[in-house]
Chimera marker file (.cmm) of the C-alpha trace (Angstrom):
<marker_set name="trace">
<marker id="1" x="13.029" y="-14.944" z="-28.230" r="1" g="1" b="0" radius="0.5"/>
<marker id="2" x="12.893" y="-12.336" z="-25.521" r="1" g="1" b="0" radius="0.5"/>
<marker id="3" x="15.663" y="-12.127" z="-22.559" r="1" g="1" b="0" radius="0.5"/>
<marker id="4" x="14.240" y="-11.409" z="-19.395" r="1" g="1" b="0" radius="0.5"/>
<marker id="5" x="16.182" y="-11.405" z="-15.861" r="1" g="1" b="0" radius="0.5"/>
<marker id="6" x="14.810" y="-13.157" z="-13.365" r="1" g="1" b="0" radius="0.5"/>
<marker id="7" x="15.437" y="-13.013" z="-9.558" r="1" g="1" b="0" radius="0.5"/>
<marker id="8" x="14.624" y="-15.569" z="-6.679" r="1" g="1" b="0" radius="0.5"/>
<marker id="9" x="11.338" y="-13.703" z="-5.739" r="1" g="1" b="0" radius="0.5"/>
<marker id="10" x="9.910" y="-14.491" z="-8.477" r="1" g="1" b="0" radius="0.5"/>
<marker id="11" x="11.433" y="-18.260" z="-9.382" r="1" g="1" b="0" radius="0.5"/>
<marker id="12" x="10.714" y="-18.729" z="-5.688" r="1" g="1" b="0" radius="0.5"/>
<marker id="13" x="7.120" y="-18.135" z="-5.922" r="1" g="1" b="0" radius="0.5"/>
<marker id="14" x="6.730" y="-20.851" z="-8.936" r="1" g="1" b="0" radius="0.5"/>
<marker id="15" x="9.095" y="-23.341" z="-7.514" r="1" g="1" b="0" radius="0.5"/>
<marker id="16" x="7.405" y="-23.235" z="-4.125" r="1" g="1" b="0" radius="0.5"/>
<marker id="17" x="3.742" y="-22.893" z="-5.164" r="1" g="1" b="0" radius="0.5"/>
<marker id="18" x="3.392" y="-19.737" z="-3.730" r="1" g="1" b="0" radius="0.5"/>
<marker id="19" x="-0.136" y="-17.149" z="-4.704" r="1" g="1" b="0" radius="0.5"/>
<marker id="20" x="1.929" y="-15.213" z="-7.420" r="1" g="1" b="0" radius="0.5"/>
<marker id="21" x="3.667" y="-18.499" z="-9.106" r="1" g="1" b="0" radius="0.5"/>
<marker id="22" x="1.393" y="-18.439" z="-12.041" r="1" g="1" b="0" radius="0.5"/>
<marker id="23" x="1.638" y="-14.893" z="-12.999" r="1" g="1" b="0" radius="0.5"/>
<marker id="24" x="5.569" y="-15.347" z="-12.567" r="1" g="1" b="0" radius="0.5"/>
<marker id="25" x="5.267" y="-18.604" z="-15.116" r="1" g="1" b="0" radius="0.5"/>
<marker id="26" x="2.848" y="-16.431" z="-17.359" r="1" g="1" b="0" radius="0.5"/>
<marker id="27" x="5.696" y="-13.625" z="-17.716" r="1" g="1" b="0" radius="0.5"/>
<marker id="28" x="8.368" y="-16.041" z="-18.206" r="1" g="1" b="0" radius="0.5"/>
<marker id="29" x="6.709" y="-18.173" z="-20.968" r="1" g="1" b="0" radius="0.5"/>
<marker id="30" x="8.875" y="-18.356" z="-23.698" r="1" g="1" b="0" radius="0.5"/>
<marker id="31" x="11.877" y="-15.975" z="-22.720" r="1" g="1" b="0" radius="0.5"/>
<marker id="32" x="15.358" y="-17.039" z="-22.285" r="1" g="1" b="0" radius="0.5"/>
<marker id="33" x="16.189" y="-16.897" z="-18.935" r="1" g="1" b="0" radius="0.5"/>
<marker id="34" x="19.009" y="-15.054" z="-17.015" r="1" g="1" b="0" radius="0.5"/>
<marker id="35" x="20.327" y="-13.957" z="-13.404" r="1" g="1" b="0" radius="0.5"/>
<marker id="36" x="23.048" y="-13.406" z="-11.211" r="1" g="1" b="0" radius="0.5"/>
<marker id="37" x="25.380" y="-15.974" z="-10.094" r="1" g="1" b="0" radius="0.5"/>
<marker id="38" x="23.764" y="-15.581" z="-6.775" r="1" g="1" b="0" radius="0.5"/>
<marker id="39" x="20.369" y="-16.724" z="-8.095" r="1" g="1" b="0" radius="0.5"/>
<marker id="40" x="20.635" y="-20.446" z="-6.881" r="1" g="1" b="0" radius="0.5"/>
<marker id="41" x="21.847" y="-19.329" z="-3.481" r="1" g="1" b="0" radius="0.5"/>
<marker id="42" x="19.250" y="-17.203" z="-2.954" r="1" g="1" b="0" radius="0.5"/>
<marker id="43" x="16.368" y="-19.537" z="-3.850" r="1" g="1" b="0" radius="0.5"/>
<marker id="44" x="18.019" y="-22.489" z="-1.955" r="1" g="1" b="0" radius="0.5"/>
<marker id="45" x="17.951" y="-20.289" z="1.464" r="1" g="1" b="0" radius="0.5"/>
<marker id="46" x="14.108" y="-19.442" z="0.194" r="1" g="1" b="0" radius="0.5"/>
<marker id="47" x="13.870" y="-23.136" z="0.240" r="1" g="1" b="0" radius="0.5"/>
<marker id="48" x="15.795" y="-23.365" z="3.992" r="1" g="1" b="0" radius="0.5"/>
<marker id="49" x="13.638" y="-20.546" z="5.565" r="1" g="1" b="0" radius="0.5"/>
<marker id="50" x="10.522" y="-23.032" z="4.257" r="1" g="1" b="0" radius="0.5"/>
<marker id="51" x="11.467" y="-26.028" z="5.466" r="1" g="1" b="0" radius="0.5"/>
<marker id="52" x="12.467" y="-24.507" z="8.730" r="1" g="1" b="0" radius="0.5"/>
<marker id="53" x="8.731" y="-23.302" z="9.165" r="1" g="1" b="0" radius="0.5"/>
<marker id="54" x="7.159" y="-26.344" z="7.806" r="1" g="1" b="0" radius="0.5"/>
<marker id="55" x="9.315" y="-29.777" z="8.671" r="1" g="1" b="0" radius="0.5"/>
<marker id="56" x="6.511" y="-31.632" z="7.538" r="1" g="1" b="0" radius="0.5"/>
<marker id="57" x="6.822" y="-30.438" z="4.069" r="1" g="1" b="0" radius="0.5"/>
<marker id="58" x="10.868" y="-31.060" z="3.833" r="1" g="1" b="0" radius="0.5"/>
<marker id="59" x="10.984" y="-33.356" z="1.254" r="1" g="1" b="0" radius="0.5"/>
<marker id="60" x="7.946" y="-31.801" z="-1.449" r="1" g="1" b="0" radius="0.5"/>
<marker id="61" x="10.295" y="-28.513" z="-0.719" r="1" g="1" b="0" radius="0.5"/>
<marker id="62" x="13.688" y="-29.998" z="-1.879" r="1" g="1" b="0" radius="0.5"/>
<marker id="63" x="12.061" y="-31.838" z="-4.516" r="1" g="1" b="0" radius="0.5"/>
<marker id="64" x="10.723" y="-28.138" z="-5.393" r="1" g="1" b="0" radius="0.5"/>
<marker id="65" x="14.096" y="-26.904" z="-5.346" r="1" g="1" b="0" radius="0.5"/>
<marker id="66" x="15.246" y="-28.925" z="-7.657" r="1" g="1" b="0" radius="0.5"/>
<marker id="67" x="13.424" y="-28.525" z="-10.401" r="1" g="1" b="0" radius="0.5"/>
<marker id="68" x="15.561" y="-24.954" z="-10.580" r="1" g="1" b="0" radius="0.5"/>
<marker id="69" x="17.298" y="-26.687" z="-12.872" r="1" g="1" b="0" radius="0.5"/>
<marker id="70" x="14.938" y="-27.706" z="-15.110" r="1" g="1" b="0" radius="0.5"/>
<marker id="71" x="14.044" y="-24.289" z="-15.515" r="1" g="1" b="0" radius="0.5"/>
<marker id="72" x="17.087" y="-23.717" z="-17.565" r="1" g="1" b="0" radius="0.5"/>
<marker id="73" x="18.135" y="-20.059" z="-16.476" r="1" g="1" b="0" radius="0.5"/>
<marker id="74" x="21.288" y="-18.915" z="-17.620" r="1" g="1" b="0" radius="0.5"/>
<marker id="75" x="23.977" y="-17.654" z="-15.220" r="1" g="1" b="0" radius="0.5"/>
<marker id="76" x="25.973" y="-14.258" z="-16.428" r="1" g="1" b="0" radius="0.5"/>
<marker id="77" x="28.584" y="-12.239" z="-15.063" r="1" g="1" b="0" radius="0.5"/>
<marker id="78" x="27.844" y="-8.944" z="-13.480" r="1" g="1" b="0" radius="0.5"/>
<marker id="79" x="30.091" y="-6.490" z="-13.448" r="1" g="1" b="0" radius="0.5"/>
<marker id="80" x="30.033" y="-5.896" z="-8.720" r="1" g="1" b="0" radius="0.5"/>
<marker id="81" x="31.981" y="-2.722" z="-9.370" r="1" g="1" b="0" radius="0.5"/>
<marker id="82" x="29.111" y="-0.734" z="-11.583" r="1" g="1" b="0" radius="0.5"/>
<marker id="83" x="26.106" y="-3.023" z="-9.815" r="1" g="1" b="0" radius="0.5"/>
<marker id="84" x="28.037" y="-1.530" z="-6.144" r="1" g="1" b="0" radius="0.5"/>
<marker id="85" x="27.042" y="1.790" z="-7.731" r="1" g="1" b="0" radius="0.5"/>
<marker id="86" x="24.016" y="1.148" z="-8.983" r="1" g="1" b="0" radius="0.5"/>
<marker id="87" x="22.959" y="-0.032" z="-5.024" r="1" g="1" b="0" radius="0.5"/>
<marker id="88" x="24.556" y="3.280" z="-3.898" r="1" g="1" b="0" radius="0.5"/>
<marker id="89" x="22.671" y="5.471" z="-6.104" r="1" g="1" b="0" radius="0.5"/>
<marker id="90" x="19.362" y="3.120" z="-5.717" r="1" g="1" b="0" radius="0.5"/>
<marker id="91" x="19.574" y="2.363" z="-2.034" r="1" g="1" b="0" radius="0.5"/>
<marker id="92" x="18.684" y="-1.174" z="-3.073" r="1" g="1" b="0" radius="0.5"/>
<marker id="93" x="21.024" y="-3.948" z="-1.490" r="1" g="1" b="0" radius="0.5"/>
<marker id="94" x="24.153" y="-5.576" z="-3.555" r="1" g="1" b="0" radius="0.5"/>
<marker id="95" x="22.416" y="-8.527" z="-4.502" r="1" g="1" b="0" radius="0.5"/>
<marker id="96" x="19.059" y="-7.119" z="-5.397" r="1" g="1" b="0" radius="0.5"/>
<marker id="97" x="21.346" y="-4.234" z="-7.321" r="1" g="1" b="0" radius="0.5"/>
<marker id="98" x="23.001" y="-7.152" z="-9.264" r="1" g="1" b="0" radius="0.5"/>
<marker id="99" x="19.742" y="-7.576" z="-10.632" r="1" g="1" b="0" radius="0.5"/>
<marker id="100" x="18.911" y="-4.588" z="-12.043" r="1" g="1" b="0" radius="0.5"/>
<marker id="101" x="22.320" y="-4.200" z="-13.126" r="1" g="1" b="0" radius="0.5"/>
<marker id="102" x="21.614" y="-6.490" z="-15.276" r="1" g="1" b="0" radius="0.5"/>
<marker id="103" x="18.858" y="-6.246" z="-16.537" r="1" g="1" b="0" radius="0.5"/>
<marker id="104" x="20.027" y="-2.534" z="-18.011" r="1" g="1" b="0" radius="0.5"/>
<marker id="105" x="22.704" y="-3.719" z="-19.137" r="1" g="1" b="0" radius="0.5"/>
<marker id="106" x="21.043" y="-6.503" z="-21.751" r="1" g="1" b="0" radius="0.5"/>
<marker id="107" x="17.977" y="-4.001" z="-21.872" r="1" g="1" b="0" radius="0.5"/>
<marker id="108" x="16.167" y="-7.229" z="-20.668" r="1" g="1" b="0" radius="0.5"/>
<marker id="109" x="12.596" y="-7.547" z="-18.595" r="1" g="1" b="0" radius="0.5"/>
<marker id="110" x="13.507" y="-7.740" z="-14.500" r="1" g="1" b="0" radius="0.5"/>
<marker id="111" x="10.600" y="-10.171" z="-13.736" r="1" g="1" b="0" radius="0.5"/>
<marker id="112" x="10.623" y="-9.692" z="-10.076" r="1" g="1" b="0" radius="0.5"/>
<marker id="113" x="7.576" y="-9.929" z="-6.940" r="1" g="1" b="0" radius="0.5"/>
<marker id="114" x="9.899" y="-7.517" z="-4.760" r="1" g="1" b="0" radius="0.5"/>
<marker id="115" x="8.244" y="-4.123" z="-5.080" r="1" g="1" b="0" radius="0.5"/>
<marker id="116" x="11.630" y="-1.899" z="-4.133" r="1" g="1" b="0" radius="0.5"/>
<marker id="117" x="13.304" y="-4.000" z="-7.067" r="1" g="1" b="0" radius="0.5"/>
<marker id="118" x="10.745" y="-3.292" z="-9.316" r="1" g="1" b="0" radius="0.5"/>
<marker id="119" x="10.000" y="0.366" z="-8.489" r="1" g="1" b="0" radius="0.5"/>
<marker id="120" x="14.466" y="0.433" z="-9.294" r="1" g="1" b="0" radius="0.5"/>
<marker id="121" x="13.459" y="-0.743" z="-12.463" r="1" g="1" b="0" radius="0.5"/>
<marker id="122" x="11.319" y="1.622" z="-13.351" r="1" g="1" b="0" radius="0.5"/>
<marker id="123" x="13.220" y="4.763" z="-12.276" r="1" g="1" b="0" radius="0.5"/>
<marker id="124" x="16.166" y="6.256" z="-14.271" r="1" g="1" b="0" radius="0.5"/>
<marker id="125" x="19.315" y="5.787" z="-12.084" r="1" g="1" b="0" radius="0.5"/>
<link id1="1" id2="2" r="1" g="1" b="0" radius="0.2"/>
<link id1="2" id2="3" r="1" g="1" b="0" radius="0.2"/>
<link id1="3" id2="4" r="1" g="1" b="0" radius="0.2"/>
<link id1="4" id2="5" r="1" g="1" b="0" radius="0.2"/>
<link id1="5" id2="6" r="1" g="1" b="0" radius="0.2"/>
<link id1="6" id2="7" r="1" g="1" b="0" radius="0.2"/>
<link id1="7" id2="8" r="1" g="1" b="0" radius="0.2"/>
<link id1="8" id2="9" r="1" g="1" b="0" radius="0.2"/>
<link id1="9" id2="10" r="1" g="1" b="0" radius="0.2"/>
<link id1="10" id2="11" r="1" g="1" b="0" radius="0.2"/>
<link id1="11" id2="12" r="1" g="1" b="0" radius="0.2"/>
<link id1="12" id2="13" r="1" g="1" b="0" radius="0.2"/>
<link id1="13" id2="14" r="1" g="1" b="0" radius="0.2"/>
<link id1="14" id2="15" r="1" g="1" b="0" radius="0.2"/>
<link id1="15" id2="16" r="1" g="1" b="0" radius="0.2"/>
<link id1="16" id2="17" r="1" g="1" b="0" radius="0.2"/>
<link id1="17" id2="18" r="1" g="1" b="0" radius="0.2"/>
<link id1="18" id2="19" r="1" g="1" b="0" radius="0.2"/>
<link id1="19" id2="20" r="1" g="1" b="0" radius="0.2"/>
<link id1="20" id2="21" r="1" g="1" b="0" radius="0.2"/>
<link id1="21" id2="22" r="1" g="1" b="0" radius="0.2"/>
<link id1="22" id2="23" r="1" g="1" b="0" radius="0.2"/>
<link id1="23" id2="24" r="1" g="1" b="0" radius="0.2"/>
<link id1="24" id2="25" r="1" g="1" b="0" radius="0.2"/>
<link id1="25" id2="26" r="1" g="1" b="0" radius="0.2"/>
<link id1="26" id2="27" r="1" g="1" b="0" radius="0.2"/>
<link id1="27" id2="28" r="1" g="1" b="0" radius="0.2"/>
<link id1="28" id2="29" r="1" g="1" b="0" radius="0.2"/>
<link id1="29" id2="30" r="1" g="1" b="0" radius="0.2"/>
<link id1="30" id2="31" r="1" g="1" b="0" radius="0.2"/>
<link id1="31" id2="32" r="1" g="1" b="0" radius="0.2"/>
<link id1="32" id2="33" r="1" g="1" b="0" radius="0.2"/>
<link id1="33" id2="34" r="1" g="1" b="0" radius="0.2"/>
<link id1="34" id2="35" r="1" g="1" b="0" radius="0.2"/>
<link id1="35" id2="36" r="1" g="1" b="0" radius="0.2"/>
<link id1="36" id2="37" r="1" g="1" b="0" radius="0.2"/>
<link id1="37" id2="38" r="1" g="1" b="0" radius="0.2"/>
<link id1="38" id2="39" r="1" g="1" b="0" radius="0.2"/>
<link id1="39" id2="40" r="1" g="1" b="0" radius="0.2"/>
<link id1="40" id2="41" r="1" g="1" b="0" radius="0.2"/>
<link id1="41" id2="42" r="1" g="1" b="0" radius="0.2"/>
<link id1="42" id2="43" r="1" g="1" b="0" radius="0.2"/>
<link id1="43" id2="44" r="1" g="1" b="0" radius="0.2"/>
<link id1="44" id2="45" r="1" g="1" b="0" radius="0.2"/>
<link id1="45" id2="46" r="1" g="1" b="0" radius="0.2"/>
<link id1="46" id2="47" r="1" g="1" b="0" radius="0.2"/>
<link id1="47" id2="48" r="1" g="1" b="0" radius="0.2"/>
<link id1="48" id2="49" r="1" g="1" b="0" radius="0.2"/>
<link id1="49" id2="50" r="1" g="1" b="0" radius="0.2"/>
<link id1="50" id2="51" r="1" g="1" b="0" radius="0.2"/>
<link id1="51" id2="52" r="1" g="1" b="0" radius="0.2"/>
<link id1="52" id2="53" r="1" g="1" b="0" radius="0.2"/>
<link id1="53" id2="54" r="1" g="1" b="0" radius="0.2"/>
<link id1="54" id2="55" r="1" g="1" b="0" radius="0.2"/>
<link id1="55" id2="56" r="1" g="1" b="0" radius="0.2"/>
<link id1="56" id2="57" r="1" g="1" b="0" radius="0.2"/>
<link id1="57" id2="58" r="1" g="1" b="0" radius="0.2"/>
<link id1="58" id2="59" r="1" g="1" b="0" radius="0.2"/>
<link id1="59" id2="60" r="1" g="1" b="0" radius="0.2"/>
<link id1="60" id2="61" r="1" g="1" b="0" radius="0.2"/>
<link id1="61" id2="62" r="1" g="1" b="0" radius="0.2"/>
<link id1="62" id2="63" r="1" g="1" b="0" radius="0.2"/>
<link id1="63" id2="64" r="1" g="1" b="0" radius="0.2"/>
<link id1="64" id2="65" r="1" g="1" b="0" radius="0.2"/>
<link id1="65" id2="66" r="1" g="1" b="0" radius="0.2"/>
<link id1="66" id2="67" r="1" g="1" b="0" radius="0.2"/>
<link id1="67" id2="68" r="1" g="1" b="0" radius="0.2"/>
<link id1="68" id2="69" r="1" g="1" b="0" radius="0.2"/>
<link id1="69" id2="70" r="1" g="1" b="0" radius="0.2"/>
<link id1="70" id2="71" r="1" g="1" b="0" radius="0.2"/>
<link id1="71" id2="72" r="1" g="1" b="0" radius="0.2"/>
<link id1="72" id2="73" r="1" g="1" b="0" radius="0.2"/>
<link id1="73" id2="74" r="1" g="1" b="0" radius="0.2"/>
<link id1="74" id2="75" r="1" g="1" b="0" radius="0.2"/>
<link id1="75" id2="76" r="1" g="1" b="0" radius="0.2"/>
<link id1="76" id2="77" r="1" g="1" b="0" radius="0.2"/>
<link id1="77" id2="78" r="1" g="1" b="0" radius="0.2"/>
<link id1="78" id2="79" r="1" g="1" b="0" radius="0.2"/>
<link id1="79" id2="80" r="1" g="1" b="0" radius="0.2"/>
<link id1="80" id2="81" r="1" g="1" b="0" radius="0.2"/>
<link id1="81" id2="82" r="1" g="1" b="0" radius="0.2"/>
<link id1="82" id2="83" r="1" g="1" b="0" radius="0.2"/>
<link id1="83" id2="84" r="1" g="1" b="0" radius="0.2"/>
<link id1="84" id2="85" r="1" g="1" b="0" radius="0.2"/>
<link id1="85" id2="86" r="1" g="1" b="0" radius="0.2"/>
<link id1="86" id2="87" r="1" g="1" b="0" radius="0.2"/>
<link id1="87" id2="88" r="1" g="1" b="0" radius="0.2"/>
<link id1="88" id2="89" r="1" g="1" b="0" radius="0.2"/>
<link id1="89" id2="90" r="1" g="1" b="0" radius="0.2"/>
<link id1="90" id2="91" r="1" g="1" b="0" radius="0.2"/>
<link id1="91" id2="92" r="1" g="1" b="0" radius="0.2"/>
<link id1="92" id2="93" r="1" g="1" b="0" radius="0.2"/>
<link id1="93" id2="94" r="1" g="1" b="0" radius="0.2"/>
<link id1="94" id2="95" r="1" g="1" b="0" radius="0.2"/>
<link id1="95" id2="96" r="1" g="1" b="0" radius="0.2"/>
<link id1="96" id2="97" r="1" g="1" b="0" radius="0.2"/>
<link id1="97" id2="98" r="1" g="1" b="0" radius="0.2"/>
<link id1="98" id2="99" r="1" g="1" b="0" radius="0.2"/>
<link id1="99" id2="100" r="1" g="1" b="0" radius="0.2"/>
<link id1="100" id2="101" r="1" g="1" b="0" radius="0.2"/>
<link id1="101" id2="102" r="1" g="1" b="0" radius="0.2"/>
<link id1="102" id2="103" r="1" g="1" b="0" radius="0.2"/>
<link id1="103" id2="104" r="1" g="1" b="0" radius="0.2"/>
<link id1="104" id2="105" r="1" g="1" b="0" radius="0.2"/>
<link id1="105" id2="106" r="1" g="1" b="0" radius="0.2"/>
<link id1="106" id2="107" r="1" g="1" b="0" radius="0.2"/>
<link id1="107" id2="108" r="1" g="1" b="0" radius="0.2"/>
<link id1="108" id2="109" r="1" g="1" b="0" radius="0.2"/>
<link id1="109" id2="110" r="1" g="1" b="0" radius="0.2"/>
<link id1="110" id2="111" r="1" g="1" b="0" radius="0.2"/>
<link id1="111" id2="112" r="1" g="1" b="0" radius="0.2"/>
<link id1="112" id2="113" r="1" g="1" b="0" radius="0.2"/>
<link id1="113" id2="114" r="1" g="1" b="0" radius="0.2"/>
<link id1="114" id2="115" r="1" g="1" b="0" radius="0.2"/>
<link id1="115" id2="116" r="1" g="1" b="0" radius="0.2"/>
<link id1="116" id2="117" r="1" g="1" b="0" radius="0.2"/>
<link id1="117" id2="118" r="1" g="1" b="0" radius="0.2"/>
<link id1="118" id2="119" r="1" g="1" b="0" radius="0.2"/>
<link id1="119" id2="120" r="1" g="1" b="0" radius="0.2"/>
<link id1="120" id2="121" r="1" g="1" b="0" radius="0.2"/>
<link id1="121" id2="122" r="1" g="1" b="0" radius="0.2"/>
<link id1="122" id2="123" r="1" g="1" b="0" radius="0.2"/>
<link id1="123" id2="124" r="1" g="1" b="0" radius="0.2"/>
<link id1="124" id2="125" r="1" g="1" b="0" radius="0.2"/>
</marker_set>
């Protein structure tokens, strides 16, 4: 089974129905999920910034949101001091950085909709 890294873009879009969910649930078929420890913060305040711009849809959102869990992805450890680096050489932000991090470091898929986190991905560092 393939490891892939995913980031809150992307769960995001298929928790919250958005355009690119089914691609997103295409690429993740099958793979053993894995992020950050700041995955389920980041996709909860995706889930705040919707339900501040549509209060009528509060509850379908939170019920969204929880279905993170279902999803089963797997929290690991990143090493800050070497993803701090990788940010610094990338000019991508800590938590996007944490990402990538590591995704190199379990030579794992970064299955990602944010297009400076993706182009990262694709360049040596």
């Amino acid at each position: 089974m393939a490891v892939k890294v995913v980031d809150a873009s992307a769960l995001g879009a298929l928790l919250f129905g958005e355009p690119d969910g089914a691609a997103v649930a295409e690429r993740l078929r099958g793979a053993e999920l894995i992020a950050p420890a700041l995955l389920p913060f980041e996709v909860a305040n995706t889930c705040l910034e919707k339900m501040r711009r549509h209060p009528d849809q509060w509850d379908a959102l939170l019920a969204a949101f929880g279905m993170l869990d279902r999803i089963g992805v797997a929290i690991v450890l990143v090493d800050q001091g070497e993803a701090l680096g990788l940010a610094g050489r990338s000019g991508l932000t800590a938590h996007d950085a944490s990402y990538l991090w590591l995704a190199r470091s379990t030579k794992s898929e970064l299955v990602t909709l944010d297009r400076r986190l993706a182009a990262a991905g694709r360049t040596p560092l």
